[in-house]
Backbone and ligand atoms as CSV (ligand in chain L), in Angstrom:
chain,resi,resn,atom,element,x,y,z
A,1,UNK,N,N,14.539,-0.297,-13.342
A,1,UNK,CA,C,13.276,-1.033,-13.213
A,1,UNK,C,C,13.333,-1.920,-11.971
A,2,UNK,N,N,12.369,-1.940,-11.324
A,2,UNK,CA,C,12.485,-2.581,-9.863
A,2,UNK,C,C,11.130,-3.802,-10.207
A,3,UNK,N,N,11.536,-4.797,-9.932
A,3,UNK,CA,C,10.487,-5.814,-10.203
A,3,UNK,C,C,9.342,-5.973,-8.855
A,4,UNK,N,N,8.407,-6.034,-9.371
A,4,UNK,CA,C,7.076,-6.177,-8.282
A,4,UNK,C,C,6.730,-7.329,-8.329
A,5,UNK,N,N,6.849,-8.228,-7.333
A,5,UNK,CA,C,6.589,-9.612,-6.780
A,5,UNK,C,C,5.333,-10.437,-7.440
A,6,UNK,N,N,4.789,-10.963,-7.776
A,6,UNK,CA,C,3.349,-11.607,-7.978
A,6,UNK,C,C,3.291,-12.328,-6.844
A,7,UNK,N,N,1.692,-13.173,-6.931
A,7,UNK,CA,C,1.312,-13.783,-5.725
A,7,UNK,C,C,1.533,-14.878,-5.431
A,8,UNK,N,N,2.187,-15.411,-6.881
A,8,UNK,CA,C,2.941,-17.033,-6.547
A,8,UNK,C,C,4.285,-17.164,-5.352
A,9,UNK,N,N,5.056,-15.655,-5.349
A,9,UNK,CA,C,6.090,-15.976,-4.670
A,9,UNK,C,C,5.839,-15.982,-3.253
A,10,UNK,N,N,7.215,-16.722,-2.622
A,10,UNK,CA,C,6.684,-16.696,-1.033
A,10,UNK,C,C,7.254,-15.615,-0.629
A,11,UNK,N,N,7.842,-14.387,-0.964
A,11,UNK,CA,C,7.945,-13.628,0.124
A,11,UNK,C,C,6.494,-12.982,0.535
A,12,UNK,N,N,5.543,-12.846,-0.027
A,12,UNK,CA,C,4.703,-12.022,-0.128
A,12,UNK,C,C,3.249,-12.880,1.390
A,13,UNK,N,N,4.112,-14.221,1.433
A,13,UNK,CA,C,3.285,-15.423,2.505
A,13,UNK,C,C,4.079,-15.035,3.809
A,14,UNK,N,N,4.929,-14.634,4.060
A,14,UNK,CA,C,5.663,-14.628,5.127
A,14,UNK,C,C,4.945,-13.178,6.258
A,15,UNK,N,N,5.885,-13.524,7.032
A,15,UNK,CA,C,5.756,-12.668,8.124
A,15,UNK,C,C,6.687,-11.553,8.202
A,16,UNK,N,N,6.451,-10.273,7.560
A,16,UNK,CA,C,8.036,-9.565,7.488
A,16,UNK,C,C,8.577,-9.157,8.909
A,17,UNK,N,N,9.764,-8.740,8.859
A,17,UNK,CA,C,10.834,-8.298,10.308
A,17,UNK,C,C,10.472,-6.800,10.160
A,18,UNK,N,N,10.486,-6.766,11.779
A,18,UNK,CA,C,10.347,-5.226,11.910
A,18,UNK,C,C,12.310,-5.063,11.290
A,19,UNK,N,N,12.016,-3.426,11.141
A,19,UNK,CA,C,13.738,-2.543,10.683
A,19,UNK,C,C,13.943,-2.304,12.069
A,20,UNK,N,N,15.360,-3.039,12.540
A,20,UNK,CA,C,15.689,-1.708,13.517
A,20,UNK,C,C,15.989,-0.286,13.192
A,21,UNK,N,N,15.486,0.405,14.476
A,21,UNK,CA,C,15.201,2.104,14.125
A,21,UNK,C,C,16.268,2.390,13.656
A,22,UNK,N,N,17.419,1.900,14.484
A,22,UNK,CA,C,18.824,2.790,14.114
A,22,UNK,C,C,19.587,2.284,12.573
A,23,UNK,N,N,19.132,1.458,12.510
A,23,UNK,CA,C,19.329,1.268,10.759
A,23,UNK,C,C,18.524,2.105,9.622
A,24,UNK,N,N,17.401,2.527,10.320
A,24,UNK,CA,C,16.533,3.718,9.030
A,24,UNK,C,C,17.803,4.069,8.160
A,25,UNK,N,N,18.539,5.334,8.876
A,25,UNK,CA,C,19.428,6.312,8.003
A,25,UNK,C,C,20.372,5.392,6.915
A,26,UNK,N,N,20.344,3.755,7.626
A,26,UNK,CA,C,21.428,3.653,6.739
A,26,UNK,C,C,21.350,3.300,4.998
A,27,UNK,N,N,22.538,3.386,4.429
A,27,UNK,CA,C,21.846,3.054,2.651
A,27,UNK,C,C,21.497,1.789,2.619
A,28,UNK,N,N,21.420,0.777,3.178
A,28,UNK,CA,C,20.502,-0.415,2.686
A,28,UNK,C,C,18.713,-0.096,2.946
A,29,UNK,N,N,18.602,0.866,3.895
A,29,UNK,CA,C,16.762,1.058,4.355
A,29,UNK,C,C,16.904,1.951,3.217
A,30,UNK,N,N,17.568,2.947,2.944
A,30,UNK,CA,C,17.238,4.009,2.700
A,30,UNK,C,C,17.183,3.065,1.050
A,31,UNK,N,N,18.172,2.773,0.470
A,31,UNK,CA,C,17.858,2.067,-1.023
A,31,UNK,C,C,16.677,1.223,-1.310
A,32,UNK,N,N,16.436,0.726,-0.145
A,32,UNK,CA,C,15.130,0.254,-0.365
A,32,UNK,C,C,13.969,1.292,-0.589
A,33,UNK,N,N,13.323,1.973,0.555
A,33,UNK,CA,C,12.797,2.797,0.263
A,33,UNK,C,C,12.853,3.213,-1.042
A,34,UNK,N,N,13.791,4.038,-1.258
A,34,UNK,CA,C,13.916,4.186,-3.190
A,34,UNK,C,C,13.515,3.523,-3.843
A,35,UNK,N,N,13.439,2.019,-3.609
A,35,UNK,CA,C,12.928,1.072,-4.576
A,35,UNK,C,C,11.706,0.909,-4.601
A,36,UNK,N,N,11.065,0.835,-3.327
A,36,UNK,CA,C,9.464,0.889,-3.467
A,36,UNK,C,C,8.699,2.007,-4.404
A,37,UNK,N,N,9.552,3.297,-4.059
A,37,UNK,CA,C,8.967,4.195,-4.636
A,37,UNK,C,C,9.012,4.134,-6.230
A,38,UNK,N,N,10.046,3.724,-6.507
A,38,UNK,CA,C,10.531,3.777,-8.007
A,38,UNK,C,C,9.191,2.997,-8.570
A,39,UNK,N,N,9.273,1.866,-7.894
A,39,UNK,CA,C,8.300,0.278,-8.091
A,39,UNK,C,C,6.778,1.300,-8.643
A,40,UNK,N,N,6.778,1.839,-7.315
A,40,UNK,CA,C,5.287,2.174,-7.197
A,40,UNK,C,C,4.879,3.899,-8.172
A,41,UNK,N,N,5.901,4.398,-8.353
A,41,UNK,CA,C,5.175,5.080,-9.689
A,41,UNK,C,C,5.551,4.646,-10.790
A,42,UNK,N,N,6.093,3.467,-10.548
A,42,UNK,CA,C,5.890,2.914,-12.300
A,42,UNK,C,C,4.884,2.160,-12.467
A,43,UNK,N,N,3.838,2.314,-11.717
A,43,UNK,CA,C,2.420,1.901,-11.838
A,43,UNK,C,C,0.986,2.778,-11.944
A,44,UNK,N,N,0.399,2.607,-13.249
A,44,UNK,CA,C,-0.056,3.911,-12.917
A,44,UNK,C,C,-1.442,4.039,-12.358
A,45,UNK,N,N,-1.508,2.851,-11.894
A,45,UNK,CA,C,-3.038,2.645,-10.854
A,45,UNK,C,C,-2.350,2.094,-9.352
A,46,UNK,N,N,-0.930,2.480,-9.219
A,46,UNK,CA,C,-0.888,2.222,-8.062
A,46,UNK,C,C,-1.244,3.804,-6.867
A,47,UNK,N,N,-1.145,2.866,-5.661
A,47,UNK,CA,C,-1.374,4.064,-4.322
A,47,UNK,C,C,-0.697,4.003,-3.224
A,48,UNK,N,N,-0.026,2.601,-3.371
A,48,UNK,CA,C,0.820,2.204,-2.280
A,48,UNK,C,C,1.121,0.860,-2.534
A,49,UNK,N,N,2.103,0.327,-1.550
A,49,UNK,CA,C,3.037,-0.732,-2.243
A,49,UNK,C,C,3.995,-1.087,-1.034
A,50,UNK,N,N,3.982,-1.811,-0.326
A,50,UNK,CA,C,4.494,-2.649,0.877
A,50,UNK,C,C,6.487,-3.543,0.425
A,51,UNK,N,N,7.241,-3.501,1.218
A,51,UNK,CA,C,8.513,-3.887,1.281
A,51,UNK,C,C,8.232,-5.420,0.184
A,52,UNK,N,N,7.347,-6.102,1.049
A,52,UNK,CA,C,7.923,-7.567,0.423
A,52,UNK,C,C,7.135,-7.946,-1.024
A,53,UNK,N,N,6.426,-7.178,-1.873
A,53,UNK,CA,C,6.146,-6.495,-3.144
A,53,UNK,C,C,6.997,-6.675,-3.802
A,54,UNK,N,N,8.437,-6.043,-3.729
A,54,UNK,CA,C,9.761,-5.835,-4.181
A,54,UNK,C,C,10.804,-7.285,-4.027
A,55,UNK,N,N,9.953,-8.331,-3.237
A,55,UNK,CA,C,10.539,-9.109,-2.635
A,55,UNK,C,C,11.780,-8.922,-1.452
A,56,UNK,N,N,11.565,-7.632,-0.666
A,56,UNK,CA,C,12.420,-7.495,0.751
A,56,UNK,C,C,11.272,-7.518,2.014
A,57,UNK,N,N,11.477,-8.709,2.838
A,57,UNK,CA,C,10.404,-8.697,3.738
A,57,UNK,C,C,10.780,-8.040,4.783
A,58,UNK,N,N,10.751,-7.054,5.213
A,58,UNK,CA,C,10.499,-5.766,5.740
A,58,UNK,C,C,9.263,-5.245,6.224
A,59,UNK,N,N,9.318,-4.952,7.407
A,59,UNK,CA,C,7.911,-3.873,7.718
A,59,UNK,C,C,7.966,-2.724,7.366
A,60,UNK,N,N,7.653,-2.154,6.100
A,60,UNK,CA,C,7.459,-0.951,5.289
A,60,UNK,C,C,6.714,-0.745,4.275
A,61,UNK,N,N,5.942,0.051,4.487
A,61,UNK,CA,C,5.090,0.667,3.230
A,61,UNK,C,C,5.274,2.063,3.350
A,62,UNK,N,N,5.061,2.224,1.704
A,62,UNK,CA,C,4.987,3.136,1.265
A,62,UNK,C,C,3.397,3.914,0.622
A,63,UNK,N,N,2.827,5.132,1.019
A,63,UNK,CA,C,1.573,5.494,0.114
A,63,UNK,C,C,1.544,6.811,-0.701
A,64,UNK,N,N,1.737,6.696,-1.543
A,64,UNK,CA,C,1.944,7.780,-2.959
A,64,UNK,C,C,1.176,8.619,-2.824
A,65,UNK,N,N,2.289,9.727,-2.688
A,65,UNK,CA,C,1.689,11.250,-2.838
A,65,UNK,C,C,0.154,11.333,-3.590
A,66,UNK,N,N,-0.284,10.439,-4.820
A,66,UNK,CA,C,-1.185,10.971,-5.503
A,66,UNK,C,C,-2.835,10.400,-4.959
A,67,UNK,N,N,-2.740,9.911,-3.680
A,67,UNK,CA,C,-3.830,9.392,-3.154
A,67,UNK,C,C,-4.053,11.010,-1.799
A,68,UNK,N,N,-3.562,12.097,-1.896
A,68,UNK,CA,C,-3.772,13.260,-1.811
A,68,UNK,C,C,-4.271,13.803,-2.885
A,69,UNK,N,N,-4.020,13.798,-4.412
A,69,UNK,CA,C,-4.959,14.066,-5.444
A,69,UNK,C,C,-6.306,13.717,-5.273
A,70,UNK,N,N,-6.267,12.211,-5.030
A,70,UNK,CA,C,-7.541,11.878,-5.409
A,70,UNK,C,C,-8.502,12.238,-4.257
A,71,UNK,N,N,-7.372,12.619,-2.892
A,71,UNK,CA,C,-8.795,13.315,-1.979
A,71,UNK,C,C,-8.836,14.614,-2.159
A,72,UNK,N,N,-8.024,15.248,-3.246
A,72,UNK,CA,C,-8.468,16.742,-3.490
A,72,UNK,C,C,-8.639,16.682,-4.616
A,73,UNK,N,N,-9.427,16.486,-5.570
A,73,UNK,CA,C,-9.804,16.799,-6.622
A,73,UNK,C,C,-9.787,18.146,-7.217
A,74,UNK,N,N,-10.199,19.250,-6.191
A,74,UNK,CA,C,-10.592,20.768,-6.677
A,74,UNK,C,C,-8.868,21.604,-6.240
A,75,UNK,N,N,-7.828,20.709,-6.175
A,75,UNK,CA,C,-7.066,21.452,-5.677
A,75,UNK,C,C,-6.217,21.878,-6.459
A,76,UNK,N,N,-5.125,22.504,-7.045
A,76,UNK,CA,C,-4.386,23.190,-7.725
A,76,UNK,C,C,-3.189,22.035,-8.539
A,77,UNK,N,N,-3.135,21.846,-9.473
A,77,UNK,CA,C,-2.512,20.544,-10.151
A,77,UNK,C,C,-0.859,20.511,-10.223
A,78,UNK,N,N,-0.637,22.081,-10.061
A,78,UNK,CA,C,0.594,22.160,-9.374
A,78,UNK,C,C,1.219,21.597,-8.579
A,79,UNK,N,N,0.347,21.441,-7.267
A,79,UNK,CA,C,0.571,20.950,-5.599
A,79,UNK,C,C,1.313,19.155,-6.345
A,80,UNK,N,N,2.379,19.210,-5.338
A,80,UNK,CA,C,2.935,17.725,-5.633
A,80,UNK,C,C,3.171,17.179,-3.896
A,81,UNK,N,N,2.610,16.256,-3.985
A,81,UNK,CA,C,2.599,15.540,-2.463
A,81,UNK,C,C,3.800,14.532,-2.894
A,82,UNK,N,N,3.949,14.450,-1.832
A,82,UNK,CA,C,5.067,13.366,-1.492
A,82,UNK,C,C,4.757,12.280,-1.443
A,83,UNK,N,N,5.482,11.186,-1.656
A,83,UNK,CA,C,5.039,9.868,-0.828
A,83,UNK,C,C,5.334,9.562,0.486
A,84,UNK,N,N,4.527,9.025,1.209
A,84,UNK,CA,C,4.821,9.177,2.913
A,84,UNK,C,C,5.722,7.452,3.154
A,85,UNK,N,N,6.139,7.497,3.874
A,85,UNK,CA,C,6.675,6.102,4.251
A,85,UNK,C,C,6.571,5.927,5.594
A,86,UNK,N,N,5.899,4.862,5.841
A,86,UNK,CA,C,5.695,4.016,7.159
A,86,UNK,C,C,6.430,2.746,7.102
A,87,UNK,N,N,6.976,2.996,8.333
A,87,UNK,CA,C,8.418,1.970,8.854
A,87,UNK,C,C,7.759,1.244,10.340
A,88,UNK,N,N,7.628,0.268,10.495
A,88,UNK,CA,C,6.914,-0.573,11.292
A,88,UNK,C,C,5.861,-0.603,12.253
A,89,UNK,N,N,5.138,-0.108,11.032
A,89,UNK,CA,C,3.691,0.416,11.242
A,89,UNK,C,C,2.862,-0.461,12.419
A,90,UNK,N,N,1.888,0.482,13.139
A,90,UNK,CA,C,1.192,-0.880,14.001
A,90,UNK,C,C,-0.184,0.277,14.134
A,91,UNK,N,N,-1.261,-0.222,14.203
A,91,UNK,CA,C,-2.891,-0.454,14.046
A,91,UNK,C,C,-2.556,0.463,15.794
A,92,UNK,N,N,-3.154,1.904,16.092
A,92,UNK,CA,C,-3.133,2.241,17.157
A,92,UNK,C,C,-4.842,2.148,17.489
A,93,UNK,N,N,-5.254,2.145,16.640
A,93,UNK,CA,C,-7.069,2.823,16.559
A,93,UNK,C,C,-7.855,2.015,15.298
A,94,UNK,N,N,-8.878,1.791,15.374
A,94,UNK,CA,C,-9.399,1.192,13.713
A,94,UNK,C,C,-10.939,1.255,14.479
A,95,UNK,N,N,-11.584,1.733,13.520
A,95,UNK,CA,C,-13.002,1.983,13.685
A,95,UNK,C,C,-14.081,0.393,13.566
A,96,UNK,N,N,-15.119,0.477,14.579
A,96,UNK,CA,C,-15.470,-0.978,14.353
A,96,UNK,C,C,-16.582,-0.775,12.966
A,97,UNK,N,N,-17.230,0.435,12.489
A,97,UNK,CA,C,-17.642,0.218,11.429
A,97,UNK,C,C,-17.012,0.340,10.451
A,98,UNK,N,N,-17.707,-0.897,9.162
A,98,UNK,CA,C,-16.990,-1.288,8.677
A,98,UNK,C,C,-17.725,-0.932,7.089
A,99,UNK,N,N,-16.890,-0.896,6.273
A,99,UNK,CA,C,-17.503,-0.779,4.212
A,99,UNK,C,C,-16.992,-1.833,4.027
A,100,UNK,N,N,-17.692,-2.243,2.664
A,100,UNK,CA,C,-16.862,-2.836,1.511
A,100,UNK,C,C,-16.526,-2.296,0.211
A,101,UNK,N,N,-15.454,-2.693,-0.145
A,101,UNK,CA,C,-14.804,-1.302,-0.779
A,101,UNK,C,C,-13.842,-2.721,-1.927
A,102,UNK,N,N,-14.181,-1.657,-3.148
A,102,UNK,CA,C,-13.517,-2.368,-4.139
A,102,UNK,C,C,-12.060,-2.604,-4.065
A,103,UNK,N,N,-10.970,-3.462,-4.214
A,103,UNK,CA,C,-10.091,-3.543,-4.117
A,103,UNK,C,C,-9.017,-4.664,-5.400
A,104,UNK,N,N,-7.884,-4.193,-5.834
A,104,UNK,CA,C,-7.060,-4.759,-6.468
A,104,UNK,C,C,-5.192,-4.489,-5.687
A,105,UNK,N,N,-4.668,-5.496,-6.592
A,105,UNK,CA,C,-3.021,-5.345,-5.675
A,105,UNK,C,C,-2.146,-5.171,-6.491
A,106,UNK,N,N,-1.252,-4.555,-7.003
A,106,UNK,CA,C,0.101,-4.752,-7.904
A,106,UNK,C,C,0.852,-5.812,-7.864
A,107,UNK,N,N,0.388,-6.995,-6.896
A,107,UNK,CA,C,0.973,-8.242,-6.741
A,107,UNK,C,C,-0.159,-9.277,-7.339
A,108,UNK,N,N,-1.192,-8.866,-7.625
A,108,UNK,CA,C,-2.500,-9.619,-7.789
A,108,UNK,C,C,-3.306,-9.101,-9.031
A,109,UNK,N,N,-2.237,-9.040,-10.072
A,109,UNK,CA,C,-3.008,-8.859,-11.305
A,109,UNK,C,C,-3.855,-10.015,-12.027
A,110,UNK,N,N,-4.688,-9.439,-12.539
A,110,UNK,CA,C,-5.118,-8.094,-12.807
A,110,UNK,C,C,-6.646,-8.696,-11.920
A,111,UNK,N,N,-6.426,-9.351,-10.577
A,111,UNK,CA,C,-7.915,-9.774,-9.876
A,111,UNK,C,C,-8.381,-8.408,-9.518
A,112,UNK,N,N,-9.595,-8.319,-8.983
A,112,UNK,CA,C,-10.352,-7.639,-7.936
A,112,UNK,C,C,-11.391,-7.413,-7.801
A,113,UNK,N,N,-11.911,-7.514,-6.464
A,113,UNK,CA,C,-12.918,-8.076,-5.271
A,113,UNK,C,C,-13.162,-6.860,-4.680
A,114,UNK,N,N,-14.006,-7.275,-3.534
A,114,UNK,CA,C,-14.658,-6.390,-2.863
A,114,UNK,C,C,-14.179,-6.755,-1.311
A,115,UNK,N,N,-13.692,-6.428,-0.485
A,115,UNK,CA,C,-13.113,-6.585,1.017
A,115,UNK,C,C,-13.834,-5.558,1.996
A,116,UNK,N,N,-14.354,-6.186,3.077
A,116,UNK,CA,C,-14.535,-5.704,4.185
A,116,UNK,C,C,-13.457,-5.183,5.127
A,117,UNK,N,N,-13.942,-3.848,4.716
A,117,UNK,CA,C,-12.534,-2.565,5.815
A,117,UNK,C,C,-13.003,-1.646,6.657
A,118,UNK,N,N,-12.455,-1.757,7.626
A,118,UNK,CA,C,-12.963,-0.818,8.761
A,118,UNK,C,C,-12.408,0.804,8.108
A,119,UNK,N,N,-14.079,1.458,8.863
A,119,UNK,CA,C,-14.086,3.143,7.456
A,119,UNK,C,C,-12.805,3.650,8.341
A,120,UNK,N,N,-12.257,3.581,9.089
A,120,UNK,CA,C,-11.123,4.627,9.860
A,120,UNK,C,C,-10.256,3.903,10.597
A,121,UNK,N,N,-8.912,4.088,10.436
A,121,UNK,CA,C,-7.655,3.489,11.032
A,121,UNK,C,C,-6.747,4.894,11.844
A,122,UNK,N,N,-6.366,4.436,12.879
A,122,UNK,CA,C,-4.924,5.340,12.889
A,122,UNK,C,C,-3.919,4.764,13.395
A,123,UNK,N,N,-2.767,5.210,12.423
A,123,UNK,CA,C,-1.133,4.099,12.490
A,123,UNK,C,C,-0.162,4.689,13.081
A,124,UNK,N,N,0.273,4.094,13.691
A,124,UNK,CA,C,1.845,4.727,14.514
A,124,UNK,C,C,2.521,4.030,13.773
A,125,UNK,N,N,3.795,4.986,13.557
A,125,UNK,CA,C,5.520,4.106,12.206
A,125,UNK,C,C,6.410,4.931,12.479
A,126,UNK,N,N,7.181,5.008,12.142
A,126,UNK,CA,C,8.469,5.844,11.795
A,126,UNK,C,C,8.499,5.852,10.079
A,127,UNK,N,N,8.632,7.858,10.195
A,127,UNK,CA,C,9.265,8.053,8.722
A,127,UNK,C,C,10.790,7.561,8.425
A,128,UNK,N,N,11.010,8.015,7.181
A,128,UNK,CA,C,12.185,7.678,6.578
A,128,UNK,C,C,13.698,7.942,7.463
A,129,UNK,N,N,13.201,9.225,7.730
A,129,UNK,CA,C,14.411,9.398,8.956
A,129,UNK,C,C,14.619,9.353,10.218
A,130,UNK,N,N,13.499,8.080,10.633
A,130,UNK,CA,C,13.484,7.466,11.492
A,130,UNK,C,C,12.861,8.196,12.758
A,131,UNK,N,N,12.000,9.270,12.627
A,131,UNK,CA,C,11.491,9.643,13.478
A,131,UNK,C,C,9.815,9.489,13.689
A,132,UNK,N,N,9.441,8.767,14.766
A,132,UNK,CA,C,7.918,8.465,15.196
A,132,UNK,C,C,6.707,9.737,14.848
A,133,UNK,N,N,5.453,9.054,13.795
A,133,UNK,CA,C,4.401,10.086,13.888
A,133,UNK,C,C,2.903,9.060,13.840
A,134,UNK,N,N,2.464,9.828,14.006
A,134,UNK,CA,C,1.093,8.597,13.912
A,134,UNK,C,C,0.208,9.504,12.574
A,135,UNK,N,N,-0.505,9.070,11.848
A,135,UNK,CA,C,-1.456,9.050,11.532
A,135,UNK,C,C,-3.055,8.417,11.170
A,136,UNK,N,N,-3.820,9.409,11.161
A,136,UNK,CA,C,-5.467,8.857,10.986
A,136,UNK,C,C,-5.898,8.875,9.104
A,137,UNK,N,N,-6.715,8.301,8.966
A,137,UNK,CA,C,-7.654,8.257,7.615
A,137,UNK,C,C,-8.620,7.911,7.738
A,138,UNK,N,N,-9.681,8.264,6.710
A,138,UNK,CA,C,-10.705,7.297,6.571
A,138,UNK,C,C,-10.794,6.643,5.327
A,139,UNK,N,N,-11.611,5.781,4.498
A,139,UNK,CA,C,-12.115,5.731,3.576
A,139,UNK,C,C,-11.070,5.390,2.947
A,140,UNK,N,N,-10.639,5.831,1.439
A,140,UNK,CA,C,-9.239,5.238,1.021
A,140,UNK,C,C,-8.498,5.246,1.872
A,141,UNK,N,N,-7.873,6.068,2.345
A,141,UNK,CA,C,-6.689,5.701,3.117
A,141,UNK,C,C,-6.577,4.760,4.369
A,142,UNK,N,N,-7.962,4.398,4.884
A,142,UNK,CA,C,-7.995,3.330,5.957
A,142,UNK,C,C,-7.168,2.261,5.237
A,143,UNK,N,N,-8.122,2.128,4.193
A,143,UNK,CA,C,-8.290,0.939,3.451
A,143,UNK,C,C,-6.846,0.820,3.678
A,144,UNK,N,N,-5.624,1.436,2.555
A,144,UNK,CA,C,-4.834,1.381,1.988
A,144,UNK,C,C,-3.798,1.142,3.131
A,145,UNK,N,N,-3.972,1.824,4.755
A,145,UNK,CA,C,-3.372,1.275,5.893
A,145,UNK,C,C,-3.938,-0.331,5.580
A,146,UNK,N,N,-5.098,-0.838,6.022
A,146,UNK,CA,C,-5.787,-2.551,6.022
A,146,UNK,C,C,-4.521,-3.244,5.283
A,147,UNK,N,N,-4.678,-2.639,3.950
A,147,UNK,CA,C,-4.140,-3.743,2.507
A,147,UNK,C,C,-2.642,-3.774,3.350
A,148,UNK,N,N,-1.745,-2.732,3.508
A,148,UNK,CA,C,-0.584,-2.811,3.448
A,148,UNK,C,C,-0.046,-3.747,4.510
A,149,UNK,N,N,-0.788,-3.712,5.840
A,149,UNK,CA,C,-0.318,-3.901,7.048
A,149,UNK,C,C,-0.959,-5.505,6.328
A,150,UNK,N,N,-2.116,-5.747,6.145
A,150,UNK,CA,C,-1.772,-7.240,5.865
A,150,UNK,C,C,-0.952,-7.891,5.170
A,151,UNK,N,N,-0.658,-6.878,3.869
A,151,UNK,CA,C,1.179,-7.432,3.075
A,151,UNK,C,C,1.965,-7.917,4.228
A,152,UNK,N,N,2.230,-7.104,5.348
A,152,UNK,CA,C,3.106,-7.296,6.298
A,152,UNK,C,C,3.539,-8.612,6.905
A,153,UNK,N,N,1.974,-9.464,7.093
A,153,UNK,CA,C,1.660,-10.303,7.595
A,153,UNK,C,C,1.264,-11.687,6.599
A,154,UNK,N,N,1.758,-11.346,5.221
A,154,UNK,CA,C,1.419,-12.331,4.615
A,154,UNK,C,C,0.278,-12.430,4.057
A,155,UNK,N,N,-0.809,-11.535,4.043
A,155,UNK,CA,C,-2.064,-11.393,3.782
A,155,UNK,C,C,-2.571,-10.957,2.252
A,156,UNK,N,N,-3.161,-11.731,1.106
A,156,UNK,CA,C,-3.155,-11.035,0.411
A,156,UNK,C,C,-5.048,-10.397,0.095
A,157,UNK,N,N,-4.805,-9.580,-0.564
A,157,UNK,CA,C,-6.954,-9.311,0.019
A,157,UNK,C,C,-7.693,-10.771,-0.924
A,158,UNK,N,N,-7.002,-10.788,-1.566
A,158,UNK,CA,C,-8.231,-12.225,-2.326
A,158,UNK,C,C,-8.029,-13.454,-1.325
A,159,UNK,N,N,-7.612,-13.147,-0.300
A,159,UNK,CA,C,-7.495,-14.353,0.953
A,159,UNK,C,C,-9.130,-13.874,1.546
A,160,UNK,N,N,-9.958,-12.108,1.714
A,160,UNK,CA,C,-10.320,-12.096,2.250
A,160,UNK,C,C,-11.735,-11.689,1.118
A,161,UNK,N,N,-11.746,-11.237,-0.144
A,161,UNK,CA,C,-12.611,-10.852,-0.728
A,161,UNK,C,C,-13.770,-11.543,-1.604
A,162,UNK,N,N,-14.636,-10.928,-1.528
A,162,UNK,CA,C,-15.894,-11.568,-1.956
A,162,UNK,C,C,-15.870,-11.085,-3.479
A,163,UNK,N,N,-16.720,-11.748,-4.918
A,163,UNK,CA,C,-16.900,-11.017,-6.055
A,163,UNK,C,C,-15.934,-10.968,-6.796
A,164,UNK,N,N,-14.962,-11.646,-6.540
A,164,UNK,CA,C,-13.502,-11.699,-7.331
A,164,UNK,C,C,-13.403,-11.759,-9.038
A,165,UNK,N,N,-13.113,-10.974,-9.237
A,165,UNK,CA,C,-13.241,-11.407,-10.641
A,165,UNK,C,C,-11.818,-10.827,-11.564
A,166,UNK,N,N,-11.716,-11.001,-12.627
A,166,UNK,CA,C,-10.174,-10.831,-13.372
A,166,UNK,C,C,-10.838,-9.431,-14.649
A,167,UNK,N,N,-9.810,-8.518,-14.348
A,167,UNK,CA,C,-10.074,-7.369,-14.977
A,167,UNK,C,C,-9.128,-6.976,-15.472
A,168,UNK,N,N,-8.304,-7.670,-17.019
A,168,UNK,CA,C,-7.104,-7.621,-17.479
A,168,UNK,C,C,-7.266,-5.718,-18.085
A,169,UNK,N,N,-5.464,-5.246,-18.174
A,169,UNK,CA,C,-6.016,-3.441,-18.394
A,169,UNK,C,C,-6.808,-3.288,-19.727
A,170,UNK,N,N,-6.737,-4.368,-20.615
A,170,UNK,CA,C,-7.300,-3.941,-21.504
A,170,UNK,C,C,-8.929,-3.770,-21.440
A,171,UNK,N,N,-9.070,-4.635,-20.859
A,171,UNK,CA,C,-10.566,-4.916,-20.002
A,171,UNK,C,C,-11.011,-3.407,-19.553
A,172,UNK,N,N,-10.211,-3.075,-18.504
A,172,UNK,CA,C,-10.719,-1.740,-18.067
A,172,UNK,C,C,-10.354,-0.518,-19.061
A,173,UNK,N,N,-9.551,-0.320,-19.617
A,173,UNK,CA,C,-9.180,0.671,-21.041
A,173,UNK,C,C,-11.058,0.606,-21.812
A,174,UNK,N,N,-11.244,-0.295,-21.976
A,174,UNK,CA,C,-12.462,-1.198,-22.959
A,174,UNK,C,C,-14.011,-0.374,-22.052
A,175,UNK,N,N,-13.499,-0.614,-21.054
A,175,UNK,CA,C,-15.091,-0.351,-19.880
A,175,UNK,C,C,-14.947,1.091,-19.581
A,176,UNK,N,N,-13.687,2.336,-19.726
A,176,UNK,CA,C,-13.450,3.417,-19.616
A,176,UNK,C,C,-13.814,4.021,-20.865
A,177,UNK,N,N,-13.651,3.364,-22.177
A,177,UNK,CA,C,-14.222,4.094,-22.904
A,177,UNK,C,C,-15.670,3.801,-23.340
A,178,UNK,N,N,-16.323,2.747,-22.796
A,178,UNK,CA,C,-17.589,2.636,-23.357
A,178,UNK,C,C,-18.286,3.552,-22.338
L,1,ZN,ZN,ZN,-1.291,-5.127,-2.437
């Protein structure tokens, strides 16, 4: 069991350290990594989940294979995506139009608001084995670049969201079946 930070603690206020590259391979990045992931499918409304979450302030996030489900709906239930990992991610591109888009945090239970996010991002990082790729999204996955990279920075979204309100699971269990 890997414990997930709440919003009282300060790692989650700080400014995390970039990884040096040449440390990726080694087992302290690499155990981490493991840990986010562990963290983050033991959640089952999570989609992604940032280093200092776990309380290691680190520039790293992680975004769960299953936010490829939810942009394929019609696709074969077989298919298992991976989780991708971004290692000191940085904002190459971000679209100036902008949504507001519902949002909650695994550090920020059980709030959530509505945040203004630009519809399209694209991120340059290094994967796990330390080699450079960039990617684009729109729509969830902008978003889910926005949320993480502000973890990075200390940012949590109820710093930035409008409509806030507390939606304990039983709450939503309650509103799913009515
Ligand atoms: Zn979060």
């Amino acid at each position: 069991m890997v414990e997930i930070v709440q919003k009282e603690d300060p790692v989650l206020r700080g400014r995390a350290a970039e990884v040096p590259i040449e440390e990726i391979p080694t087992a302290k990045i690499q155990k981490i990594i493991k840990d986010m992931k562990v963290a983050l499918a033991s959640q089952d409304d999570g989609v992604a989940i940032a280093a200092p979450q776990i309380g290691v302030p680190l520039r790293i996030f992680v975004m769960s294979g299953k936010v490829f489900d939810l942009l394929r709906p019609d696709e074969d239930p077989d298919v298992v995506h991976e989780d991708v990992v971004f290692i000191n991610p940085e904002i190459l591109k971000i679209s100036k139009e902008r949504q507001k888009m519902e949002e909650g945090c695994l550090s920020v239970r059980w709030l959530y608001g509505r945040v203004s996010r630009a519809k399209k991002a694209t991120v340059k990082a290094y994967d796990e084995k330390g080699q450079a790729f960039t990617r684009g999204g729109s729509n969830l996955v902008a978003q889910i670049f926005q949320h993480e990279m502000d973890h990075l920075d200390g940012i949590l979204f109820v710093d930035k969201a409008d409509d806030v309100e507390e939606l304990p699971p039983e709450e939503i269990e309650r509103l799913k079946k009515s």
